[in-house]
C-alpha positions in Angstrom: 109.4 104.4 96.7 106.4 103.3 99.0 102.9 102.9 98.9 99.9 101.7 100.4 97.4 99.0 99.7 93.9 99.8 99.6 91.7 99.1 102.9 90.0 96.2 100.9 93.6 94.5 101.1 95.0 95.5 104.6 92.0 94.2 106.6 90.4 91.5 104.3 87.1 90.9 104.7 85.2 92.4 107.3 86.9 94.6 110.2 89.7 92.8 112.1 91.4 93.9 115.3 94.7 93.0 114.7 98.0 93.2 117.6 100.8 95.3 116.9 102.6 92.3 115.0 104.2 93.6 111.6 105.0 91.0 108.9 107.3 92.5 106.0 107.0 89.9 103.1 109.7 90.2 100.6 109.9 88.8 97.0 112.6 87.1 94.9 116.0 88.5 95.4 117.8 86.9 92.6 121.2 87.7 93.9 120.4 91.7 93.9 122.5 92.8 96.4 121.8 96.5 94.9 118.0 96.1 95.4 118.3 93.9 98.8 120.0 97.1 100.9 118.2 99.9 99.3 114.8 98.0 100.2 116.1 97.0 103.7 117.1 100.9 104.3 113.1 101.5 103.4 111.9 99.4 106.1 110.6 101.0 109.0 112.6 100.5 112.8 112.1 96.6 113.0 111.4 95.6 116.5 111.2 92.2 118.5 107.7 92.0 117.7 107.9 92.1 114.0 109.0 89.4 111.2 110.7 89.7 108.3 109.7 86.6 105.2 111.7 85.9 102.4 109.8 84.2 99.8 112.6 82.5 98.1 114.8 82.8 94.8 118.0 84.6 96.6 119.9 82.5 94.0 121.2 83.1 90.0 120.7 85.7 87.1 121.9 88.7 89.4 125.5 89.3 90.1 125.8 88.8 93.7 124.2 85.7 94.8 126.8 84.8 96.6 126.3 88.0 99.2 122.6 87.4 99.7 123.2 84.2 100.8 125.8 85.4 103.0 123.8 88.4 104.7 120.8 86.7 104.8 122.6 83.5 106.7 124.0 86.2 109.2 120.6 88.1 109.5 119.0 86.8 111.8 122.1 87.9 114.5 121.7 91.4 113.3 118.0 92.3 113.4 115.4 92.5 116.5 113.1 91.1 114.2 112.4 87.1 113.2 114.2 86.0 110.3 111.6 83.8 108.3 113.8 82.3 105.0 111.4 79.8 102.5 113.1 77.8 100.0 112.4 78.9 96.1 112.6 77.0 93.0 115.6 77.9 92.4 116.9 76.8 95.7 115.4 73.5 95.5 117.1 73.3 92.0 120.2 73.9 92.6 119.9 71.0 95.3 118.8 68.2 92.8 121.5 69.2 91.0 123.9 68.5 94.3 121.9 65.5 95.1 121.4 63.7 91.6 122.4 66.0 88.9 119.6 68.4 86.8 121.5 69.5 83.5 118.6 70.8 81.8 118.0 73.4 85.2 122.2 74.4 84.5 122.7 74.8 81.1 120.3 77.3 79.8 122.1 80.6 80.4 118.5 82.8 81.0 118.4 80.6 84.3 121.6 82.8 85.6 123.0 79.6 87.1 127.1 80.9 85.8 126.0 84.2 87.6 126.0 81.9 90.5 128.8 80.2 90.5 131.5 82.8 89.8 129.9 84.9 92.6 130.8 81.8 94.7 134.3 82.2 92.8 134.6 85.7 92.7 134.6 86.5 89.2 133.2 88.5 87.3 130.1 87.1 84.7 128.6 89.0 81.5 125.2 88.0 80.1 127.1 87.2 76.9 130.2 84.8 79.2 129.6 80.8 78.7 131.5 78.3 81.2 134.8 77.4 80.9 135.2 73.3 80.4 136.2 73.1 84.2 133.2 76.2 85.2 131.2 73.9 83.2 132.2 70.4 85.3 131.5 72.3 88.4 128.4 73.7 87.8 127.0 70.3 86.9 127.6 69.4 90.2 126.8 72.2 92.2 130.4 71.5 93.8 131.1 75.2 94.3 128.8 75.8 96.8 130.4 76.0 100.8 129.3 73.3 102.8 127.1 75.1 105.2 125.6 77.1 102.6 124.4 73.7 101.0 123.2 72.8 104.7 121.7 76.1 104.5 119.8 75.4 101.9 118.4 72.1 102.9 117.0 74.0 106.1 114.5 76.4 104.6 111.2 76.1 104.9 108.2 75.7 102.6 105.8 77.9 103.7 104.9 79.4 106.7 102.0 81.2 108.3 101.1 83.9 110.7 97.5 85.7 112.2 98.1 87.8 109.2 99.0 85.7 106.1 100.3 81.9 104.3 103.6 82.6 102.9 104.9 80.9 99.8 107.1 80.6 97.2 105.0 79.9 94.3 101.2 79.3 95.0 98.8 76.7 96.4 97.8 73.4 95.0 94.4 72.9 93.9 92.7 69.4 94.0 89.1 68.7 92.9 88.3 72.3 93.1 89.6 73.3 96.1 93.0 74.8 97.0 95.2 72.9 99.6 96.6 74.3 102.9 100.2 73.9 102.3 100.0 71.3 105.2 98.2 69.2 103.3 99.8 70.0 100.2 102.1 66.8 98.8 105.0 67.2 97.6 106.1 70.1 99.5 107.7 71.1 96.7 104.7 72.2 94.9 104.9 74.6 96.7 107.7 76.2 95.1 107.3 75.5 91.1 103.6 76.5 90.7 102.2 78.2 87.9 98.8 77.8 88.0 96.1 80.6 86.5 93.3 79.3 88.3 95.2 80.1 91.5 95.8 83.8 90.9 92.2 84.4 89.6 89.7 81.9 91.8 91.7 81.0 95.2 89.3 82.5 98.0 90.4 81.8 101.5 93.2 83.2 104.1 95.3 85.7 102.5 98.4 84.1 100.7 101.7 85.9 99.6 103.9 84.6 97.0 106.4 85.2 94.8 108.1 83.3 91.8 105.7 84.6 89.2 106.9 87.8 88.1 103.9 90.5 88.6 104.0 91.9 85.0 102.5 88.1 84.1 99.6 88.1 86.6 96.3 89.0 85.8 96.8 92.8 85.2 92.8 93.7 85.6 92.5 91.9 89.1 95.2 93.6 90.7 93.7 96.3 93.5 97.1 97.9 93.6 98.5 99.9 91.0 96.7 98.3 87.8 97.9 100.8 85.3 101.5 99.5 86.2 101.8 95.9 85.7 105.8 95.7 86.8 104.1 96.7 90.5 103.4 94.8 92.9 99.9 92.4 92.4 97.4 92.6 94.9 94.4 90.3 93.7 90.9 89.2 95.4 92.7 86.9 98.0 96.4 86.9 97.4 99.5 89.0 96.9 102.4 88.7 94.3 105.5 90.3 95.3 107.9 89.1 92.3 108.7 92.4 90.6 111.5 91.3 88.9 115.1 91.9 90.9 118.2 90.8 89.3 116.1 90.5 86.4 116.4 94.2 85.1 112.9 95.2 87.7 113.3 96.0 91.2 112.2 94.5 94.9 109.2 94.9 96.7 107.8 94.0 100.1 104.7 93.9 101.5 104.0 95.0 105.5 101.2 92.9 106.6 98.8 93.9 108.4 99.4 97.9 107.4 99.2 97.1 104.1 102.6 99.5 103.3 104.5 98.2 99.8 108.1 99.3 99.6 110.3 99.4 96.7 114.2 99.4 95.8 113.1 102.1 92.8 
């Protein structure tokens, strides 16, 4: 499935000459290898002058974590386009685990951290499985990862930004009223754990896509794209969410910026 954002979202304010630059933005992945390759065949011909953005969350709840991490790591050899990878919450959890230990992120089972580990093991995982003693051990300490997915990891970025958008994980800051470039955010991580309200309904500034907060849970009446489905992707005033939900029983959604195109893995 594929749609289109209205002209109030692909230009912005105002009329804007924009290059022939694309930007496909692409939400939380949640190890949905399913959704992941039925979205990628949707794209359009991706060519040297286009980028591709991954907002983060590639990680836990969906059965094949393990494979996003390994096509994504691989991508950027494959594609014409540029390979743009943030870090999600997710990703930045598992590393304080590996760094200093986080057993309240591990143990709850909605958090799809055992998904995780046995795709790294190769084993199957039902929603109803709990860790063995040893499955248990490991995942404590994140020790199942491979070494240069760890490194991996540790390399991707916070945010990033082109002519068309800021890309992040989870949403802008806000301090004394007014929301913070992500370069002036601190901590960087901030960036990625967000939940604020106020940001979905009053940021006004350069366009910002994000991800993290499933769709369904933004502010259904703002949404310029689709409001009579709130699973869809959320297109409000200033920003876009693009969390619909894979490897959590939804589907996955991009964004083509500055087209305005929405594709879907449904």
């Amino acid at each position: 499935m594929s749609g289109c954002l209205s002209q109030r979202y692909r230009d912005g304010v105002g009329s804007v000459a924009y290059d022939m630059t694309r930007t496909f933005a692409i939400g939380d992945i949640h190890g949905d290898t399913q959704a992941l390759f039925l979205l990628m065949s949707r794209l359009p011909t991706l060519t040297d002058d286009d980028t591709l953005v991954f907002l983060g969350d590639y990680l836990d709840r969906g059965e094949n974590s393990a494979r996003v991490v390994e096509w994504l790591m691989a991508l950027p050899n494959q594609t014409r386009a540029k390979v743009v990878c943030l870090r999600g919450n997710h990703e930045d959890a598992w590393l304080r685990v590996i760094d200093d230990g986080w057993d309240a992120f591990v143990a709850p089972r909605p958090n799809g951290c055992l998904e995780t580990l046995r795709s790294f093991t190769k084993l199957p995982c039902r929603p109803e499985d709990k860790p063995s003693h040893e499955e248990e051990a490991s995942l404590y300490r994140g020790d199942f990862f491979p070494k240069e997915v760890v490194e991996w990891m540790r390399s991707l970025l916070h945010w990033y930004e082109d002519e068309h958008a800021i890309y992040v994980h989870a949403g802008l800051m806000e301090k004394e009223g007014i929301f913070l470039h992500p370069s002036d955010t601190e901590p960087k991580v901030a960036l990625l754990w967000l939940r604020d309200e106020r940001f979905f309904r009053n940021y006004r500034g350069k366009r910002v896509v994000f991800g993290h907060t499933r769709t369904e849970f933004l502010p259904e009446e703002l949404s310029g794209y689709t409001p009579e489905d709130p699973t869809d992707l959320w297109a409000g005033p200033c920003c876009i969410g693009v969390d619909t939900g894979a490897g959590c029983g939804g589907f996955l959604s991009a964004c083509e910026l500055p087209g305005g195109h929405v594709y879907e893995s449904r």
